[in-house]
N, C-alpha and C positions, 0 to 999 in steps of 0.2 A: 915917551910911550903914550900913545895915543888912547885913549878909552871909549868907549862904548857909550854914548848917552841916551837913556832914553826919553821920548820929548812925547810921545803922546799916552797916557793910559785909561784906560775905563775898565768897568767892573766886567768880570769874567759872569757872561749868564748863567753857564754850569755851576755855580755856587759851590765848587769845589774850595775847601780849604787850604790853604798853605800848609805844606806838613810841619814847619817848624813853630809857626809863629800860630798859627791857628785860625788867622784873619782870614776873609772871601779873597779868592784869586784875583789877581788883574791882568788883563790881556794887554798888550805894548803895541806900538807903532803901525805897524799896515795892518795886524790883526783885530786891530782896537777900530780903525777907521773903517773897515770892511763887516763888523757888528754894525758899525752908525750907519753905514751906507744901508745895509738891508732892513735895518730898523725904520728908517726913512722911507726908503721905498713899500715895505707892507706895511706902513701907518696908514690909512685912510684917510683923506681929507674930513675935516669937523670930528676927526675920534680924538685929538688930544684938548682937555678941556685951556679954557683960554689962548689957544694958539689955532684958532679954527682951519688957516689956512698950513698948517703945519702937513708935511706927509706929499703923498701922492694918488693922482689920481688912475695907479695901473689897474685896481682892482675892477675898476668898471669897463677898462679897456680890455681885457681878458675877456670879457663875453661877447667880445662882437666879433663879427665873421673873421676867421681865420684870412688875410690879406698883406699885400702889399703895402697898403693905407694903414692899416693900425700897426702895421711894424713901425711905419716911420713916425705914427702917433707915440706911438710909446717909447721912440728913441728919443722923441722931444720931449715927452712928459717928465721921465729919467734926469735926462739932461735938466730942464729946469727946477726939476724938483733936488737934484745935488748942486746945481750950483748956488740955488739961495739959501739951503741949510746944513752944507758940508762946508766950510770957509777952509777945512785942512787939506782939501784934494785942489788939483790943478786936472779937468776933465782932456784927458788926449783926444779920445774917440769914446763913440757906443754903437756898437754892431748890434740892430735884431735880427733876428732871421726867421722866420715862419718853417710849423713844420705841422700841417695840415694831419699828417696823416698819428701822431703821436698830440692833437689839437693843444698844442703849446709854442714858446716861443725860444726861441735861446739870446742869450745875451750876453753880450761879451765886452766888459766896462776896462777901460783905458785909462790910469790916470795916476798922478806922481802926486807924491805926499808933498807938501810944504817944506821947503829947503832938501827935500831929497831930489837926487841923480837919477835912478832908474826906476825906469814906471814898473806899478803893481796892475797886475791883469786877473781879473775875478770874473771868472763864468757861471751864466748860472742857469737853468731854466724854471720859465714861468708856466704853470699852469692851471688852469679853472680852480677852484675849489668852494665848494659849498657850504 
């Protein structure tokens, strides 16, 4: 009989408790690395102390002209910024797509956990914020 294993976990941010034990939640496997992914992507470059170059640089890409050009800036940014500090994702693809009229982006990330079979697809959309 085969089991269940789980292989990745981090802290749940809802700080909900476990009802039996009392301790902070943990979130598992694609839900654990999909908290890192976006944690990575809205970290700022220079905001984590000691790790200057940690994070990404999308926040400053969001305010330039809605385009062609900074979609594919920011599919590279993405891209380089999960592959130097996700080591648990395997990148398939990253789709942006411009959507002028809603002045946001959408994005649509491809990518297979480490030792797993079938890719996790996480959509998201980016927008301004001040």
């Amino acid at each position: 009989m085969a089991t269940l294993q789980k292989i990745y976990s981090d802290i749940d941010f809802t700080l909900a408790k476990r009802p039996v034990v009392g301790d902070i939640a943990l979130s598992y496997d694609s839900q654990a690395i999909i908290r890192s992914i976006r944690n990575i992507l809205l970290t700022k470059r220079y905001e984590k102390l000691f790790d200057p170059q940690f994070g990404s640089n999308i926040d400053a890409l969001l305010f330039e002209n809605i385009s062609s050009i900074t979609a594919s800036a920011l599919e590279k940014e993405i891209s380089f910024a999960l592959t130097n500090y996700e080591p648990r994702v395997s990148i398939q693809s990253v789709v942006v797509s411009s959507f002028p009229e809603k002045n946001g982006y959408s994005v649509t990330l491809t990518f297979y956990l480490v030792n797993a079979t079938q890719p996790t697809t996480v959509t998201v959309f980016l927008e301004r914020n001040r």
